[in-house]
N, C-alpha and C positions, 0 to 999 in steps of 0.2 A: 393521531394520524394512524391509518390503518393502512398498512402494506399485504397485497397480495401477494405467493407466491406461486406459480407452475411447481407441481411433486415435484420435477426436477432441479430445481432451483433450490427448494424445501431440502433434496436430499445433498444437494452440494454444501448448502449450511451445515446440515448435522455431520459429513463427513469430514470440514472443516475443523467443529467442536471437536469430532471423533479422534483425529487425529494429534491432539492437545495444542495446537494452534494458538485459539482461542476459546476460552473457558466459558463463554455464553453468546447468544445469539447478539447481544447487545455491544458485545465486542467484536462479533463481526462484522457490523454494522457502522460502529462507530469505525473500523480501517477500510473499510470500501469505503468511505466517503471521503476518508482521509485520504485514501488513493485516488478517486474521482478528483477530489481539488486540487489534489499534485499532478496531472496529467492536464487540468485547466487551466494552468497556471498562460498568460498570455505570454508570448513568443518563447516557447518553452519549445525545443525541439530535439528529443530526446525519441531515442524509437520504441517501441513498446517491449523489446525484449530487454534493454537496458533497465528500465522501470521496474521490470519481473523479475529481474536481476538484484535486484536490490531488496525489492520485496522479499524474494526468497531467502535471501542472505539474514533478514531483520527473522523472520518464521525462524530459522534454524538455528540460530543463537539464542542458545537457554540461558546466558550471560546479561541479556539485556531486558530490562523492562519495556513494556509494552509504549510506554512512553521515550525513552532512552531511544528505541527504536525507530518511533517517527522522528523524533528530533534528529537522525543518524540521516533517514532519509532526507527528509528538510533539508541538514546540512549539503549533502550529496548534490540534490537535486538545485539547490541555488547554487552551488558552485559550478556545476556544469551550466547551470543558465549562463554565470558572471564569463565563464569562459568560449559560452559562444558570443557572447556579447561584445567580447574583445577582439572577438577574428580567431579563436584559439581554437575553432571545433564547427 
């Protein structure tokens, strides 16, 4: 598959790497989609800056692996499902 990007798109990736984020274009790929399908989750009602919230929080912990880190979100993000689910949120 071939992905197009807008230079501006191209330079938010490498600013991304730049930043030591993520170590290659493949890894930021592989958490944009991981983000994409945590925000699709069906009755998922969570606002977008809680999500960014989170995300940020997983970026700025040099303590967690890149996997460790969605699993954190995962957990997160299903529990605030489970808890609007119950009338708690």
């Amino acid at each position: 598959m071939t992905i197009h990007l807008t230079p501006e798109q191209e330079q938010r990736l490498h600013d991304v790497i730049g930043r030591g984020a993520y170590n290659s274009v493949d890894e930021v790929v592989e958490a944009a989609l991981a983000a994409v399908e945590l925000r699709s989750i069906s009755n998922f009602e969570s606002t977008e800056q809680e999500l960014e919230r989170l995300l940020g929080e997983g970026l700025t912990s040099k303590e967690l692996t890149e996997k460790e880190f969605w699993e954190s979100v995962t957990g997160r993000t299903d529990a605030m499902l489970r808890n609007h689910r119950s009338g708690g949120g």
